[in-house]
Each structure stands twice: as C-alpha cells, then as structure tokens.
PDB file with SEQRES, HELIX, SHEET and CRYST1 records, atoms N, CA, C and O in Angstrom:
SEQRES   1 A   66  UNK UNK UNK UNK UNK UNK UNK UNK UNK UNK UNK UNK UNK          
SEQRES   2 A   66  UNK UNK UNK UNK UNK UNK UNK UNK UNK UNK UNK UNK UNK          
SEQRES   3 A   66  UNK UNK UNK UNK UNK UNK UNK UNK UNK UNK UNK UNK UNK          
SEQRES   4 A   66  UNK UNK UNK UNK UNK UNK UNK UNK UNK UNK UNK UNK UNK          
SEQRES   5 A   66  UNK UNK UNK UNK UNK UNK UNK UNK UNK UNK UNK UNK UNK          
SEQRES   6 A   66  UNK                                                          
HELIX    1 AA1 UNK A    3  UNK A   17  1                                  15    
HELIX    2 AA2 UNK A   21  UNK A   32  1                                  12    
HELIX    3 AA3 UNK A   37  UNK A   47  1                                  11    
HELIX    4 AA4 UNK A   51  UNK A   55  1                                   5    
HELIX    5 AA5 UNK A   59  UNK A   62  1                                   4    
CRYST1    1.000    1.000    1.000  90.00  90.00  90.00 P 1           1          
ATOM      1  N   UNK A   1       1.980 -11.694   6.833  1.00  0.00           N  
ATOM      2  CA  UNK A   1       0.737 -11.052   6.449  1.00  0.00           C  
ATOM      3  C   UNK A   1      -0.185 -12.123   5.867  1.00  0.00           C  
ATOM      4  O   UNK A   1       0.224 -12.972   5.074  1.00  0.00           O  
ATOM      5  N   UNK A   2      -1.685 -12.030   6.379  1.00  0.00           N  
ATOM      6  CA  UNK A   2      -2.383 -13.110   5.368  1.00  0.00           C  
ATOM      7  C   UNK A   2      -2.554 -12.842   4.232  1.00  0.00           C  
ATOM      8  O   UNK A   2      -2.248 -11.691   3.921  1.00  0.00           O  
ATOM      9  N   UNK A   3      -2.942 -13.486   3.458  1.00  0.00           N  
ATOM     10  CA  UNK A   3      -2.918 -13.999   2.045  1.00  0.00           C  
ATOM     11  C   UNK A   3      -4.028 -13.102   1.664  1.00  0.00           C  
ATOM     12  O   UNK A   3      -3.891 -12.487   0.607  1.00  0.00           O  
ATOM     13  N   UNK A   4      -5.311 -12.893   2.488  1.00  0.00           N  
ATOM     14  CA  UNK A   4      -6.550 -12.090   1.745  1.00  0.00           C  
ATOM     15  C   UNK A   4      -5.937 -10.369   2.135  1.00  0.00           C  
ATOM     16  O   UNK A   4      -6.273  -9.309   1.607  1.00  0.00           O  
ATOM     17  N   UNK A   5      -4.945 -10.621   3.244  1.00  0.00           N  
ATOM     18  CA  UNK A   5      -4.684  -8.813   3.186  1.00  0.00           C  
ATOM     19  C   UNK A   5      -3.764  -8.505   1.931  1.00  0.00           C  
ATOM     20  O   UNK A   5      -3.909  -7.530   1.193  1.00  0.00           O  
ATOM     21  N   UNK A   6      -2.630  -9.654   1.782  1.00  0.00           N  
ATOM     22  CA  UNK A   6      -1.747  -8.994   0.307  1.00  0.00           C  
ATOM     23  C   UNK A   6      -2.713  -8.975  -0.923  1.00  0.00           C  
ATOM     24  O   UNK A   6      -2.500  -8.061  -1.720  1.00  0.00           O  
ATOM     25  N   UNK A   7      -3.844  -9.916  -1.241  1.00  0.00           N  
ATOM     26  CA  UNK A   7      -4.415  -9.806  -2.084  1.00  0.00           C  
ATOM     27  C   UNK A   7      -5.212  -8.387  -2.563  1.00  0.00           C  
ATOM     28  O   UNK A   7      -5.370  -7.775  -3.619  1.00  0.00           O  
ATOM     29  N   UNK A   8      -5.616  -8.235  -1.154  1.00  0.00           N  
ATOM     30  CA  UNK A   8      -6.217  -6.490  -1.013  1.00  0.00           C  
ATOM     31  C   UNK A   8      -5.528  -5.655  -1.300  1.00  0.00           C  
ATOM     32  O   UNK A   8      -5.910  -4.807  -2.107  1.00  0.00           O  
ATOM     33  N   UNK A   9      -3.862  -5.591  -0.553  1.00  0.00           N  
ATOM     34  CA  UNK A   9      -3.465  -4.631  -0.976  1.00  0.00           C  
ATOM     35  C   UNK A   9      -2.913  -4.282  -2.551  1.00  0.00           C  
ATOM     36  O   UNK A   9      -2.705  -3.201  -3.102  1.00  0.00           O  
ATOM     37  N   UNK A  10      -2.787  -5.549  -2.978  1.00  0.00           N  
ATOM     38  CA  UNK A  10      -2.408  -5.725  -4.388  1.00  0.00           C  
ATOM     39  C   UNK A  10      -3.144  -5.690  -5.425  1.00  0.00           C  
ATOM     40  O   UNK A  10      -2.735  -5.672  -6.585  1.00  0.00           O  
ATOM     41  N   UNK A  11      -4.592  -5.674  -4.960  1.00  0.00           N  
ATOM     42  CA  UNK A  11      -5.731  -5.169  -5.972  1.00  0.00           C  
ATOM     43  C   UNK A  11      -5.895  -3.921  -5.882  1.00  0.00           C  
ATOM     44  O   UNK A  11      -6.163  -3.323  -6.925  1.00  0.00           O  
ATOM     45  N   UNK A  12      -5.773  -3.085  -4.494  1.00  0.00           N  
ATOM     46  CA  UNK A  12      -5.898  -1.675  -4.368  1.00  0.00           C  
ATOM     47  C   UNK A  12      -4.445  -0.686  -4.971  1.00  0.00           C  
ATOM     48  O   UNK A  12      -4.516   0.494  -5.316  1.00  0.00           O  
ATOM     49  N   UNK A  13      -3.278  -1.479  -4.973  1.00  0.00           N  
ATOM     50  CA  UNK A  13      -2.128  -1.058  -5.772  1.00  0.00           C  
ATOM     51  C   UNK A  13      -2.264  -0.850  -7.646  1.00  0.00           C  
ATOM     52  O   UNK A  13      -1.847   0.054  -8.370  1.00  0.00           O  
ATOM     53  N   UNK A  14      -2.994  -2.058  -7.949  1.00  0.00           N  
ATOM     54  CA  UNK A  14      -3.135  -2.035  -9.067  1.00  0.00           C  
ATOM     55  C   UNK A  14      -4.227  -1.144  -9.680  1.00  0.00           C  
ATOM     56  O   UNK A  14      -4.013  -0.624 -10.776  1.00  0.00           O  
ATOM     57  N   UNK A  15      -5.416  -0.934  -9.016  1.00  0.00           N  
ATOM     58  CA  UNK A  15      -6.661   0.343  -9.096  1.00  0.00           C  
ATOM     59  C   UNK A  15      -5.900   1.753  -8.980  1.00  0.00           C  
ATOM     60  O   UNK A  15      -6.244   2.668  -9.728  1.00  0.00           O  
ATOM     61  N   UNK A  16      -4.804   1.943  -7.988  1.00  0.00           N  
ATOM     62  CA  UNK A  16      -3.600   3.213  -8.107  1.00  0.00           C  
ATOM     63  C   UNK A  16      -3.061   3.423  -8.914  1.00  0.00           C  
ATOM     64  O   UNK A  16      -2.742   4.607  -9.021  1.00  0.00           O  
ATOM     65  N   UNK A  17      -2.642   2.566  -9.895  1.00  0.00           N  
ATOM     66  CA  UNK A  17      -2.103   2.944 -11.109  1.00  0.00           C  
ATOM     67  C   UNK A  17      -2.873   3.593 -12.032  1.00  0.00           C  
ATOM     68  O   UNK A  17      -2.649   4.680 -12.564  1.00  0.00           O  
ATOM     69  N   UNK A  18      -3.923   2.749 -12.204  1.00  0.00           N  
ATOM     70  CA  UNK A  18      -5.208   2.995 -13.042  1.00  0.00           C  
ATOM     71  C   UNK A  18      -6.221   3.943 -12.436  1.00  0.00           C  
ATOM     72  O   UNK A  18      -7.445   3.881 -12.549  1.00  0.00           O  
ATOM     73  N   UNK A  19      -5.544   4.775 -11.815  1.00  0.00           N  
ATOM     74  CA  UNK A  19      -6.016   6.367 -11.185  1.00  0.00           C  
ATOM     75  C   UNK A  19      -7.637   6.112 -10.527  1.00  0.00           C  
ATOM     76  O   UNK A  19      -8.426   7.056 -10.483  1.00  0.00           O  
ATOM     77  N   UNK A  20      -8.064   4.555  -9.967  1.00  0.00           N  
ATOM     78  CA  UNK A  20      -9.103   4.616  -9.729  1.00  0.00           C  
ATOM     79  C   UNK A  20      -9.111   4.508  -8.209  1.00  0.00           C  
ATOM     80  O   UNK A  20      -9.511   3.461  -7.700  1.00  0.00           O  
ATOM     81  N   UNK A  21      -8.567   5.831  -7.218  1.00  0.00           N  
ATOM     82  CA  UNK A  21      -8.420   5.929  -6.481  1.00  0.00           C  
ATOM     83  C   UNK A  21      -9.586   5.461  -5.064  1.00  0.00           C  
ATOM     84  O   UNK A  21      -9.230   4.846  -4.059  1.00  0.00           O  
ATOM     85  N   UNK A  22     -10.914   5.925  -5.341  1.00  0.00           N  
ATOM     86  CA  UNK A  22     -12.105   5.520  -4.454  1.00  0.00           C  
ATOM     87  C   UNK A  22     -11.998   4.299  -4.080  1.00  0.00           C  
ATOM     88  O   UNK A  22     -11.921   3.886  -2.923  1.00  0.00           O  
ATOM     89  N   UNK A  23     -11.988   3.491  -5.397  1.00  0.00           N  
ATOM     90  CA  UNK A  23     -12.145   2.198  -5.033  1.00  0.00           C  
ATOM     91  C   UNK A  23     -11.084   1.483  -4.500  1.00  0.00           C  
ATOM     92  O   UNK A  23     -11.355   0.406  -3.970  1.00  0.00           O  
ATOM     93  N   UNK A  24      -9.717   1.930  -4.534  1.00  0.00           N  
ATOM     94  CA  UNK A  24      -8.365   1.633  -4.404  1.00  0.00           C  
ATOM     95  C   UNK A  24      -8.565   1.287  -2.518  1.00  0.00           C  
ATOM     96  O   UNK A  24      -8.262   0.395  -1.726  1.00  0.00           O  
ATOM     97  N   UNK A  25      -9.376   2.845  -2.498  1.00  0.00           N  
ATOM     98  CA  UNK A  25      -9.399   2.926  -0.657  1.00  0.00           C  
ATOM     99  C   UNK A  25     -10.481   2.325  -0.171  1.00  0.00           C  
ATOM    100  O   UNK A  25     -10.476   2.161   1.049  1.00  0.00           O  
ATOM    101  N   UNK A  26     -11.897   1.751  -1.075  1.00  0.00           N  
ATOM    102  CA  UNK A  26     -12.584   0.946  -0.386  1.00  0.00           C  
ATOM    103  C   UNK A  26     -12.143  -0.339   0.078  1.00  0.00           C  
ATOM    104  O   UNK A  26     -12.422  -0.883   1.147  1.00  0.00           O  
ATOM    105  N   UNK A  27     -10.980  -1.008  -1.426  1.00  0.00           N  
ATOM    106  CA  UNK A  27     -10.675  -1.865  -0.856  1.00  0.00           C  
ATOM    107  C   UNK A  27      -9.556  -2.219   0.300  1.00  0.00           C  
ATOM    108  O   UNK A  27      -9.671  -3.253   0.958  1.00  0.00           O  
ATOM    109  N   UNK A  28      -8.307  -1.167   0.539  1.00  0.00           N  
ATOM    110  CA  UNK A  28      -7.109  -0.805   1.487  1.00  0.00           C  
ATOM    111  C   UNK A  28      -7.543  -0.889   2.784  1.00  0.00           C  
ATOM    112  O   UNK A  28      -6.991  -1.635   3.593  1.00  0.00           O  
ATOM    113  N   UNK A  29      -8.662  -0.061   3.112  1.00  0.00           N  
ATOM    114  CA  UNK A  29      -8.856   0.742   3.895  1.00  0.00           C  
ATOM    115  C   UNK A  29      -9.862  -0.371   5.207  1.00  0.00           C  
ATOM    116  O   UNK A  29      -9.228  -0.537   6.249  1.00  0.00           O  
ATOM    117  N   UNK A  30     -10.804  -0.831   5.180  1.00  0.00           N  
ATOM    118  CA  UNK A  30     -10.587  -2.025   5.753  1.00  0.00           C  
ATOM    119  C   UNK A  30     -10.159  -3.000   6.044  1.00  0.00           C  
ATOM    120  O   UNK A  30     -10.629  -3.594   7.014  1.00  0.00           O  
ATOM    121  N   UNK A  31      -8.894  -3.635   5.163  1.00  0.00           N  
ATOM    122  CA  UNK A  31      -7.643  -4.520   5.901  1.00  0.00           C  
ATOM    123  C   UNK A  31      -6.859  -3.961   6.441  1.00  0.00           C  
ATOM    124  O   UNK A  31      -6.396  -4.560   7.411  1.00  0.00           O  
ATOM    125  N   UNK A  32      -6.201  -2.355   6.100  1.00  0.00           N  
ATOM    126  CA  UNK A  32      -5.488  -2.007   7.177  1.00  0.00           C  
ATOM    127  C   UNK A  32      -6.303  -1.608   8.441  1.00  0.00           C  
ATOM    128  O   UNK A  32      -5.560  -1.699   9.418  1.00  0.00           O  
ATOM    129  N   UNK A  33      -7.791  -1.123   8.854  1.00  0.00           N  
ATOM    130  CA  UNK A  33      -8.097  -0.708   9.886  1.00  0.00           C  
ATOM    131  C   UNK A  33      -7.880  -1.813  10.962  1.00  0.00           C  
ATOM    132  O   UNK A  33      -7.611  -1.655  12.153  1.00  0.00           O  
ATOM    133  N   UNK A  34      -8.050  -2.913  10.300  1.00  0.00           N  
ATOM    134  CA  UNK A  34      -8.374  -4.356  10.705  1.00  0.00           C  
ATOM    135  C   UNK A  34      -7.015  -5.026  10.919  1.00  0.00           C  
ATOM    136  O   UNK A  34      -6.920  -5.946  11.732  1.00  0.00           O  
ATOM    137  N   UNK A  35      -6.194  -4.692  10.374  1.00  0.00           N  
ATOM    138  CA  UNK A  35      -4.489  -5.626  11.066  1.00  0.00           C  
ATOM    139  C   UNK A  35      -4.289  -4.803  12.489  1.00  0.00           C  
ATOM    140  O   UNK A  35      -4.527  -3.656  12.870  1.00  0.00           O  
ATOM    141  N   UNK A  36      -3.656  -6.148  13.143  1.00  0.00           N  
ATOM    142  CA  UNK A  36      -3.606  -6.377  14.560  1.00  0.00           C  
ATOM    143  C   UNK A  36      -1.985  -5.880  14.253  1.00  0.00           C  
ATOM    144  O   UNK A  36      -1.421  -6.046  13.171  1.00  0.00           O  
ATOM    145  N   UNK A  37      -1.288  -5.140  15.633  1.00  0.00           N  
ATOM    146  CA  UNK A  37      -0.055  -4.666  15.312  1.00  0.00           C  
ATOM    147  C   UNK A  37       0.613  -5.519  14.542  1.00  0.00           C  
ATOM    148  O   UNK A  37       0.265  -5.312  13.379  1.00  0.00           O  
ATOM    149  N   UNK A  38       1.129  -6.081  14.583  1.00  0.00           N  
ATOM    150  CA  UNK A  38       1.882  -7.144  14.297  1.00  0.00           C  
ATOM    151  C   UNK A  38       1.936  -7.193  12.697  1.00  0.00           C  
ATOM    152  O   UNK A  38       2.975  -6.898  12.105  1.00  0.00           O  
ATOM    153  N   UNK A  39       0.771  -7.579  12.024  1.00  0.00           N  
ATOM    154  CA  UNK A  39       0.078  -7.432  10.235  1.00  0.00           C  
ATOM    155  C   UNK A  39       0.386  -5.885  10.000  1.00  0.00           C  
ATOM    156  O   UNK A  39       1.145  -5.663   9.056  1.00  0.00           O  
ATOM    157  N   UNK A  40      -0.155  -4.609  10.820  1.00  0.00           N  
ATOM    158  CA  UNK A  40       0.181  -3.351  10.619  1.00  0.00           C  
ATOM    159  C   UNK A  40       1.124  -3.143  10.291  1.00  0.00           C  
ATOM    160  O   UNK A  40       1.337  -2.476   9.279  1.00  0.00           O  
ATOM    161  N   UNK A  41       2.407  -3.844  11.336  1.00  0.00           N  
ATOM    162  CA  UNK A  41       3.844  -3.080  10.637  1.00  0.00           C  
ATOM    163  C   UNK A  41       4.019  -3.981   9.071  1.00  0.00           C  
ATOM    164  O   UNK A  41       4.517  -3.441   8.084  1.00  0.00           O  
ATOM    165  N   UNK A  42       3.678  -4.954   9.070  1.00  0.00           N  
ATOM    166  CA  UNK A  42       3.925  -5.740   7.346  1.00  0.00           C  
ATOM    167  C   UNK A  42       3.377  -4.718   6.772  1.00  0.00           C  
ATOM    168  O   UNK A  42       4.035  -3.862   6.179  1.00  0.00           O  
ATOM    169  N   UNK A  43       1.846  -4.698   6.912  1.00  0.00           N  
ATOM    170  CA  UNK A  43       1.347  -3.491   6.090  1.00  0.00           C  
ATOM    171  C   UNK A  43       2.525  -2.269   5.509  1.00  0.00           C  
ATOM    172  O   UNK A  43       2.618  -1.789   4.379  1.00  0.00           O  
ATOM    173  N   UNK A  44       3.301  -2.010   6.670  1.00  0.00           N  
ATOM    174  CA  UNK A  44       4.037  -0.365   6.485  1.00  0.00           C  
ATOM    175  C   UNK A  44       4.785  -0.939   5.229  1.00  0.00           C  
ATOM    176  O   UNK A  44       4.860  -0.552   4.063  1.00  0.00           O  
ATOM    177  N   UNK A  45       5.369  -2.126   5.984  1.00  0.00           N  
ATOM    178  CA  UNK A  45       6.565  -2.352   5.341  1.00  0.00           C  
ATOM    179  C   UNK A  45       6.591  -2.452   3.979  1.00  0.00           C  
ATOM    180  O   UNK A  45       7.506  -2.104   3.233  1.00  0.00           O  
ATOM    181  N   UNK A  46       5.275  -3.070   3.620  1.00  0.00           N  
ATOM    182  CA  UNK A  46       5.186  -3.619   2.310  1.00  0.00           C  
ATOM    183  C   UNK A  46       4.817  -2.322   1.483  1.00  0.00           C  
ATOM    184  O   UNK A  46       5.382  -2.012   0.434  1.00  0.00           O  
ATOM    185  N   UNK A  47       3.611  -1.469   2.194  1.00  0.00           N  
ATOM    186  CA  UNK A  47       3.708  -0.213   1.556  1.00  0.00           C  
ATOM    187  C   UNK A  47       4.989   0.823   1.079  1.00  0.00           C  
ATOM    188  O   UNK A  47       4.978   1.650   0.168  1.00  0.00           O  
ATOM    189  N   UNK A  48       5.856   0.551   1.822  1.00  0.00           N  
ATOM    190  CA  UNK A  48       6.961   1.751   1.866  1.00  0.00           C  
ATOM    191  C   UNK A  48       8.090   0.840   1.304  1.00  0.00           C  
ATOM    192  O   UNK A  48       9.256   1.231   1.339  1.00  0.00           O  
ATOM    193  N   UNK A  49       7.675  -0.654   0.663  1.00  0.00           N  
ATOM    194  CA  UNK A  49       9.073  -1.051  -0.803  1.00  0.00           C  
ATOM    195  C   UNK A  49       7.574  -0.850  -1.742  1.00  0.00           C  
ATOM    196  O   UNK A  49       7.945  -0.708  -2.907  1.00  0.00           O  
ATOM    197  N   UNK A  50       7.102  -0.830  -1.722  1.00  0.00           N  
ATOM    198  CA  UNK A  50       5.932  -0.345  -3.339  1.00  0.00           C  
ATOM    199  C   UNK A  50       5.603   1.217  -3.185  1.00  0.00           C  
ATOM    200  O   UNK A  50       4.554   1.600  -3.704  1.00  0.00           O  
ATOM    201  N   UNK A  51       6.446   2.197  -2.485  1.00  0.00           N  
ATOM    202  CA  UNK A  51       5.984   3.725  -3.060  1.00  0.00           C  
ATOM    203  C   UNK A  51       6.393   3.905  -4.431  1.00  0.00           C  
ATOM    204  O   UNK A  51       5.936   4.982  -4.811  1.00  0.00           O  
ATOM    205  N   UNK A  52       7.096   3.294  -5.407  1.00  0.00           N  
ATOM    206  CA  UNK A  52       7.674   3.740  -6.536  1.00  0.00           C  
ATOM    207  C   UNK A  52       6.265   3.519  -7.659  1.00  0.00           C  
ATOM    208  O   UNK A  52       5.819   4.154  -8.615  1.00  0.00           O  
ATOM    209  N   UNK A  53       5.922   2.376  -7.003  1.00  0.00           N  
ATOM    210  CA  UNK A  53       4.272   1.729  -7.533  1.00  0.00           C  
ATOM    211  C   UNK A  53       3.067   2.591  -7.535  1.00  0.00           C  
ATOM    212  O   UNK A  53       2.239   2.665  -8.443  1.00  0.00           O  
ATOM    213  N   UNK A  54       3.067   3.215  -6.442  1.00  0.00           N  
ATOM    214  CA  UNK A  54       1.873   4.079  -6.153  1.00  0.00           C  
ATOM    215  C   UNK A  54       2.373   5.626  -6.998  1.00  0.00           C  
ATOM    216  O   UNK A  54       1.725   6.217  -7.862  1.00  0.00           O  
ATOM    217  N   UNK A  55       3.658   5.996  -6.447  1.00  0.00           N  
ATOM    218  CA  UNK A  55       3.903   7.557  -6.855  1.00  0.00           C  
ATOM    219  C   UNK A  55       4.895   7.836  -8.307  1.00  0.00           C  
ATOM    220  O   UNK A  55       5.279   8.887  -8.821  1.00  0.00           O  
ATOM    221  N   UNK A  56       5.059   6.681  -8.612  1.00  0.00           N  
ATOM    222  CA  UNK A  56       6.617   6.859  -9.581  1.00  0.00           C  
ATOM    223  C   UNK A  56       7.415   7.422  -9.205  1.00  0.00           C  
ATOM    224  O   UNK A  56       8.198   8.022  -9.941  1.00  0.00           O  
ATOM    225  N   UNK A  57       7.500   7.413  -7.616  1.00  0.00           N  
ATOM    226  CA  UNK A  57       9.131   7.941  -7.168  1.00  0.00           C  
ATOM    227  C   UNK A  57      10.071   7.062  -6.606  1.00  0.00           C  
ATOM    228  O   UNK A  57       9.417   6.099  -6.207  1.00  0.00           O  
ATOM    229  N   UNK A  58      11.248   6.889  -6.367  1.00  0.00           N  
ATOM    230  CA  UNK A  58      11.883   5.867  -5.597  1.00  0.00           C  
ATOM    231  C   UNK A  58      11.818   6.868  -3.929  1.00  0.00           C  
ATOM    232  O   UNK A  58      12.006   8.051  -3.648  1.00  0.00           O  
ATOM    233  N   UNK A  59      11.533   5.910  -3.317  1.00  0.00           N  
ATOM    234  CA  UNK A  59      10.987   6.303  -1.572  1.00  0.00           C  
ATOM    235  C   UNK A  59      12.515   6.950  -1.302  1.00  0.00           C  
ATOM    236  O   UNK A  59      12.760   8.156  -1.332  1.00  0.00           O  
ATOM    237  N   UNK A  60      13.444   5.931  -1.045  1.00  0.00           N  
ATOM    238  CA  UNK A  60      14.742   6.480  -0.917  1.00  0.00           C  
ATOM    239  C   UNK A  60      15.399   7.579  -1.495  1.00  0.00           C  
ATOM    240  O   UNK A  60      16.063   8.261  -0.715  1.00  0.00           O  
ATOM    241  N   UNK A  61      15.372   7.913  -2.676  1.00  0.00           N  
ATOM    242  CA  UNK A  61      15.749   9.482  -3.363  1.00  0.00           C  
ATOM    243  C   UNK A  61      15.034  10.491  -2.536  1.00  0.00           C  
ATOM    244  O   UNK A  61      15.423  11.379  -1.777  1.00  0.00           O  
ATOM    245  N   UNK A  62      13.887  10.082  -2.916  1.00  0.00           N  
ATOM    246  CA  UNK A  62      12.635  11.104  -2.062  1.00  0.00           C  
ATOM    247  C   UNK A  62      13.363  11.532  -0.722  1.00  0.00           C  
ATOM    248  O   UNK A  62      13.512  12.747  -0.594  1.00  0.00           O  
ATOM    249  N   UNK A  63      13.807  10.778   0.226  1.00  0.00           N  
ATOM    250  CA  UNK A  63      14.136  11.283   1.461  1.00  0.00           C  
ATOM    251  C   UNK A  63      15.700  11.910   1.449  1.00  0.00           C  
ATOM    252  O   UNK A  63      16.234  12.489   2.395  1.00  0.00           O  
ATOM    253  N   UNK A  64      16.117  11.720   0.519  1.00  0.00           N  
ATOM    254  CA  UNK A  64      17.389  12.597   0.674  1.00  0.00           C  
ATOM    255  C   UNK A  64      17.284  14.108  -0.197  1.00  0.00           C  
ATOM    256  O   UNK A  64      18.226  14.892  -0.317  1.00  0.00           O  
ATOM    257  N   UNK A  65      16.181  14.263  -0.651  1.00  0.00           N  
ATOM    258  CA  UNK A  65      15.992  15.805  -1.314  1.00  0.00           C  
ATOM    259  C   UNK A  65      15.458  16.761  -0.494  1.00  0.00           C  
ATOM    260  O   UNK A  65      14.514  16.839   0.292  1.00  0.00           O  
ATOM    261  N   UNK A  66      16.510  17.607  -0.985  1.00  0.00           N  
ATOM    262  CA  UNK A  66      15.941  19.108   0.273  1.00  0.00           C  
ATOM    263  C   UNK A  66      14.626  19.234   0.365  1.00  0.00           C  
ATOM    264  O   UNK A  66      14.138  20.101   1.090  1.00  0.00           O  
TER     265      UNK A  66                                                      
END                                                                             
C-alpha cells in the first residue's frame, strides 16, 4: 500500500475514534475509490485487522455470534 493511502487511512481511523465521522469519510473515501485492485485488497485487509479500532469489537468474536 502507498505511504499517502496508510497515512489517510490512519488519519481517518483516528477522526473514528473521536466520533468525527464526516470528515473521517472525506478523508477514506477518496483513497479507497482510487486504489487499483491490487491497493483495494490491502485496503480490506488492513481495514478488517483495525475493526476493534473503529467498533470496539474484536472482528473474529463478532463472526462466531449467533
């Protein structure tokens, strides 16, 4: 992944905490429209080991509850 997309996503992670959601997605939301497959799946990937970051849940528990 480049360096200005983790930076994005890691400024828009940190605005998620701090419930400042709008801006979270101004900044997300054009580096992911903009990754070429390849950056997209990093994108997933990196999103889905930081759901505990965004939701305070662990991703993995989450999928084993009825």
């Amino acid at each position: 992944m480049r360096p200005s997309t983790l930076r994005a996503l890691n400024r828009a992670a940190e605005l998620t905490r701090q419930n400042r959601f709008a801006e979270a997605l101004l900044i997300a939301e054009p580096v992911i429209l903009t990754a070429d497959k390849h950056e997209g799946e990093e994108i997933r990937r990196w999103l889905l080991d930081r759901v505990a970051d965004f939701t305070g849940e662990n991703h993995k528990n989450s999928k084993e509850l009825p």
